[in-house]
ROTI-137889 format. One record per residue: residue number from 1; x, y, z of N, C-alpha, C, CB in turn. Coordinates in steps of 0.2 Angstrom, whole numbers, plus 5000, padded with zeros to 4 digits. Each point is the difference from the previous one (the first is absolute). Glycine has a CB too. Layout:
# residues N
(NUM; (X; Y; Z); (X; Y; Z); (X; Y; Z); (X; Y; Z)) ...
//
This chain:
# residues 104
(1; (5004; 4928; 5113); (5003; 5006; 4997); (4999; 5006; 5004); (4999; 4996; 4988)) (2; (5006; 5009; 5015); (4999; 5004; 5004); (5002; 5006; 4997); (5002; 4993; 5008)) (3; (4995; 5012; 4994); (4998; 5008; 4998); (5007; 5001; 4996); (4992; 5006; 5013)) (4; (5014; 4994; 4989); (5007; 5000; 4996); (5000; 4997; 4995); (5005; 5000; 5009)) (5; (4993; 4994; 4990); (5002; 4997; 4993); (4995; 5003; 4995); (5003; 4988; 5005)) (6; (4989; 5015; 4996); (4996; 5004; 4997); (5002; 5006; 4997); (4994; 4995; 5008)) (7; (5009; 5008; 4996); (5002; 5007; 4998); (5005; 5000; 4996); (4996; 5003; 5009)) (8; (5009; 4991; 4991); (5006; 4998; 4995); (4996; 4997; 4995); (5010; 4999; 5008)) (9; (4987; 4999; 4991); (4996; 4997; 4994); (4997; 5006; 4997); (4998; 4988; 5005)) (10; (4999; 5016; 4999); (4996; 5007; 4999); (5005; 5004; 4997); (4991; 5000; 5010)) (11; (5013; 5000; 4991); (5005; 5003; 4996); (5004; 4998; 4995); (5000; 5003; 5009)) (12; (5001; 4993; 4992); (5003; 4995; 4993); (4996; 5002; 4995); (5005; 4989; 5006)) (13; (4986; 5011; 4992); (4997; 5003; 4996); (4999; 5006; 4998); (4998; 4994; 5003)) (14; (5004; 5011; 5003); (4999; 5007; 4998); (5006; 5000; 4997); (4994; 5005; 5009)) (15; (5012; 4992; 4991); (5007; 5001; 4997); (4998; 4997; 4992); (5009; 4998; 5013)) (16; (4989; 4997; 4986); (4998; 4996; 4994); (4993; 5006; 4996); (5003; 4985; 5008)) (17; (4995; 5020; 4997); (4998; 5005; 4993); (5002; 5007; 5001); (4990; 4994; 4997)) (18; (5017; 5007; 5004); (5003; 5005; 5003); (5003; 5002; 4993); (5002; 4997; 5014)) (19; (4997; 5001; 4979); (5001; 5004; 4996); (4995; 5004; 4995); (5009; 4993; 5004)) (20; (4991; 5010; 4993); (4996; 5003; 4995); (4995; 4997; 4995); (5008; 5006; 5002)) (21; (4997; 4989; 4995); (4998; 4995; 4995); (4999; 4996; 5003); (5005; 5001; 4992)) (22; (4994; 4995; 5013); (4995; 4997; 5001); (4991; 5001; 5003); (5012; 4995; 5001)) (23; (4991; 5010; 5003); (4992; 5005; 5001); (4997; 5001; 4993); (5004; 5008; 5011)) (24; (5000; 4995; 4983); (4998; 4998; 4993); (4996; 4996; 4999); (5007; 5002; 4997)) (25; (4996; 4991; 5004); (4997; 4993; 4998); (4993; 4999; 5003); (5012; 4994; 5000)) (26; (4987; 5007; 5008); (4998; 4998; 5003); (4992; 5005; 4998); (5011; 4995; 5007)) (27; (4988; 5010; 4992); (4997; 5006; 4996); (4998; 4996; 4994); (5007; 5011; 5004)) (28; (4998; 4987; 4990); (4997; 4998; 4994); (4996; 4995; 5000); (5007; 5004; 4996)) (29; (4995; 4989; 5009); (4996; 4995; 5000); (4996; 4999; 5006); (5008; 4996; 4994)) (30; (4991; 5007; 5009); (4995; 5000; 5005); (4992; 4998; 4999); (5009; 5009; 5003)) (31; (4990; 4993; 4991); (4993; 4997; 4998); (5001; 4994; 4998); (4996; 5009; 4998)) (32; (5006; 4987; 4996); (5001; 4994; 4997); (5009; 4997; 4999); (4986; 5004; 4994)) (33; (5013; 4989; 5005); (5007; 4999; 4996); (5004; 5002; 4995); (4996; 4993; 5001)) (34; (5009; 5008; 4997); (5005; 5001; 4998); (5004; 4997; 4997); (4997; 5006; 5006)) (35; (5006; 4993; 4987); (5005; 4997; 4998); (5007; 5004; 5002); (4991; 4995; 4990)) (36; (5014; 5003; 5012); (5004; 5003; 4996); (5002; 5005; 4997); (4997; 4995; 5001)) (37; (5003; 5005; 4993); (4999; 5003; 4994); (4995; 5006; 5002); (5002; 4990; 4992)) (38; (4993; 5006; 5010); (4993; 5009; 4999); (5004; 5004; 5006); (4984; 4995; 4997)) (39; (5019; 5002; 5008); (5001; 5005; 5006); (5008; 5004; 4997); (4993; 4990; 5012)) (40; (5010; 5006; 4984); (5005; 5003; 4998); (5000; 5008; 4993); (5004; 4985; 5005)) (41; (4989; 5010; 4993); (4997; 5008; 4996); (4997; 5006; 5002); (4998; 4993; 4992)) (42; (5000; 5004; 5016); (4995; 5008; 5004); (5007; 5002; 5002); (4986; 4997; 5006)) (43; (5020; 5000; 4998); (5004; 5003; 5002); (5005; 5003; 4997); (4996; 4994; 5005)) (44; (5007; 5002; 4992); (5005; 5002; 4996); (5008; 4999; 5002); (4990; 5008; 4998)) (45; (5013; 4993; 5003); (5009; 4998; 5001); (5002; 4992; 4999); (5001; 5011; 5011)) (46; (5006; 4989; 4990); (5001; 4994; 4999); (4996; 4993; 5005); (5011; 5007; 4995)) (47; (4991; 4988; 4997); (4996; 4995; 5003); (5002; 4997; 5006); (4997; 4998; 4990)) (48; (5009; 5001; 5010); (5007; 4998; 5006); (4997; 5004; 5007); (5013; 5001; 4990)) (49; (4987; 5003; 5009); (4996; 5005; 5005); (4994; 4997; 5002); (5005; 5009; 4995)) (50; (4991; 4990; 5000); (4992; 5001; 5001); (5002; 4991; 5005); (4992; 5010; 4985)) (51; (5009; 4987; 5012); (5003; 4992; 5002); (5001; 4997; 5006); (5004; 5002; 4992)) (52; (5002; 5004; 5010); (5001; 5000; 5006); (4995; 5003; 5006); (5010; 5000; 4994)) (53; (4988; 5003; 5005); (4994; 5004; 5003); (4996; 4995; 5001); (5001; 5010; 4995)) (54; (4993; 4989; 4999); (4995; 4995; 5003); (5003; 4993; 5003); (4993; 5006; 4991)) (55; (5013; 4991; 5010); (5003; 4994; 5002); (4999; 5001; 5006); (5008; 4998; 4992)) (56; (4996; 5008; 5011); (5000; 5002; 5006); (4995; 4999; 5004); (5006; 5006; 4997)) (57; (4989; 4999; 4998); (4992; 5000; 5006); (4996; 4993; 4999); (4998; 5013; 4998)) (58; (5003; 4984; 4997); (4998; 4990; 4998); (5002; 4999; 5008); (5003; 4995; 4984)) (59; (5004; 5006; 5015); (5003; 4996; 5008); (4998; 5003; 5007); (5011; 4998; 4994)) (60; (4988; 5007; 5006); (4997; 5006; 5007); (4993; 4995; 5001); (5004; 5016; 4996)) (61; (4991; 4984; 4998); (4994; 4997; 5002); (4996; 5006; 4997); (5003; 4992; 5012)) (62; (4999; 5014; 4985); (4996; 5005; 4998); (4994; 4997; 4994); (5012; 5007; 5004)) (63; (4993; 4990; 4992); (4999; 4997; 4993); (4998; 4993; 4999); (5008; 5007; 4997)) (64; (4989; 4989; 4999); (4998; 4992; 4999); (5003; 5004; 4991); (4986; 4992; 5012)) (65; (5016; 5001; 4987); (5000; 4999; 4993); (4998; 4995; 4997); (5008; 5005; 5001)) (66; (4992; 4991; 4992); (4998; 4994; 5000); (5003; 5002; 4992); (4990; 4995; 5011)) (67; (5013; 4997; 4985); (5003; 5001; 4993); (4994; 4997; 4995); (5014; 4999; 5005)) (68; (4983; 5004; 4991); (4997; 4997; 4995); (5004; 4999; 4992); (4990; 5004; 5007)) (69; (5012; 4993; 4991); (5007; 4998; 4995); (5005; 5006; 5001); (4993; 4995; 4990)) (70; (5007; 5008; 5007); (5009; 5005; 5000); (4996; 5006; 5004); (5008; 4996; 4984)) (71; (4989; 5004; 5018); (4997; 5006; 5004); (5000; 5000; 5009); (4991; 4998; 4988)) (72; (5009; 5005; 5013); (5000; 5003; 5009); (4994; 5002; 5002); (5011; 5004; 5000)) (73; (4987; 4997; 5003); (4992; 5004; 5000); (5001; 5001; 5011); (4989; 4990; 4985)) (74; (5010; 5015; 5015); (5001; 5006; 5005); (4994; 5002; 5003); (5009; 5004; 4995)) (75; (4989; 4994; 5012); (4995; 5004; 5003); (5001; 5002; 5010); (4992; 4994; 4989)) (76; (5004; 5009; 5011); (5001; 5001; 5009); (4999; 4995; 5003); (4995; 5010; 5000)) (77; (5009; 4989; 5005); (4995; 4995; 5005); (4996; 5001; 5006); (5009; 4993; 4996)) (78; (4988; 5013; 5003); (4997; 5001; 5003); (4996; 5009; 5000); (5007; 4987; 5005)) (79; (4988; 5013; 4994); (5000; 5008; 4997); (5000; 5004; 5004); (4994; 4999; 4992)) (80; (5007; 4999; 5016); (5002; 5003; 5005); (5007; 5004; 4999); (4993; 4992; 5005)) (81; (5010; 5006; 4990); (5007; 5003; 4999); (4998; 5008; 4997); (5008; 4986; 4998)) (82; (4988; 5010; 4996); (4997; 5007; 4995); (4997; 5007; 5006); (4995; 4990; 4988)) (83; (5002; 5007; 5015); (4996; 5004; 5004); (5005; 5003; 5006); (4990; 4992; 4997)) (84; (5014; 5006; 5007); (5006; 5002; 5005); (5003; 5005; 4996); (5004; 4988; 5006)) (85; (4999; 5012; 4987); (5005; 5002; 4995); (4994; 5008; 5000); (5008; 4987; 4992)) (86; (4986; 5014; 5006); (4996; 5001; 5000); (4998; 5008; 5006); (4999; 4987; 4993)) (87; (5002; 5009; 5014); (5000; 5001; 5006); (5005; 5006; 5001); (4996; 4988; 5003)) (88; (5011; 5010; 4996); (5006; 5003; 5001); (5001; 5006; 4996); (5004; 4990; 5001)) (89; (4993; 5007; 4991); (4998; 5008; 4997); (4996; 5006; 5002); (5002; 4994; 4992)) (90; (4994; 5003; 5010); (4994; 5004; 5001); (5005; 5004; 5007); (4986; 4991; 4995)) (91; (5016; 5007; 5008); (5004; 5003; 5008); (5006; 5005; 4996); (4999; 4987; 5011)) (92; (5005; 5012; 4982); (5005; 5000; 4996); (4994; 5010; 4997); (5009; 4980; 4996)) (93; (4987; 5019; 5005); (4996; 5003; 4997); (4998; 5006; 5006); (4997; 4989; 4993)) (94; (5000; 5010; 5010); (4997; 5003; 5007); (5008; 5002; 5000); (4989; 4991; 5008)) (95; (5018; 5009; 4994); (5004; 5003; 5003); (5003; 5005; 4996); (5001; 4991; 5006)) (96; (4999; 5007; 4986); (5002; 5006; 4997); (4995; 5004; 4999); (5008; 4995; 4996)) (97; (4984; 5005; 5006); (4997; 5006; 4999); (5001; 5004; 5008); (4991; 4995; 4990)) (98; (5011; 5003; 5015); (5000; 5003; 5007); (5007; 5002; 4999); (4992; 4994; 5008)) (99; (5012; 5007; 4989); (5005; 5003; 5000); (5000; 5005; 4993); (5005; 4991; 5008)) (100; (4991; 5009; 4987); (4999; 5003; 4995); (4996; 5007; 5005); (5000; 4989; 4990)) (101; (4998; 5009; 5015); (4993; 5004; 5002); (5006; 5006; 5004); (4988; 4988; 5003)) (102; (5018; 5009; 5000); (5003; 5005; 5004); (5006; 5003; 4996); (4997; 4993; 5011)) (103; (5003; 5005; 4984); (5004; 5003; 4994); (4995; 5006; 4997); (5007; 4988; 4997)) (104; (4990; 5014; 5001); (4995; 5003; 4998); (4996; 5005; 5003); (5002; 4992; 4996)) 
//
């Protein structure tokens, strides 16, 4: 695999949490499993929604799932994601105080 296919793969993740609700997700379960349900009661909006979301990221590689009877259960697959997501803010952070700074 060459530097190209990397960076398109590298990207194909960054696209896979390039929305709001899933940086959500990824914030709420970042410590332990998740059903579901519990992720659908921190969150909130539709389940259709919520559904499609965590499907996506299952497929990205973000997510592992595993079914215990009528149940879904939801986690990282890897807490390096939590931590990156983590990373981004903290920079998401740093930029709006340096421009707070020149406003002021």
């Amino acid at each position: 695999m060459d530097n190209k296919e990397i960076y398109i793969l590298h990207a194909n993740i960054c696209k896979a949490l390039g929305h709001a609700t899933r940086i959500e997700i990824i914030d709420t379960i970042q410590d332990n499993e998740m059903s579901f349900g519990q992720i659908l009661e921190k969150i909130g909006g539709p389940k259709s929604s919520l559904s499609q979301h965590l499907s996506s990221m299952a497929t990205k590689g973000i997510l592992t799932q595993r079914k215990e009877g009528l149940n879904v259960y939801y986690k990282l697959s890897s807490e390096k994601v939590a931590i990156a997501c983590r990373i981004m803010r903290e920079v998401l952070i740093e930029n709006i105080k340096k421009h707070q700074r020149f406003i002021n």
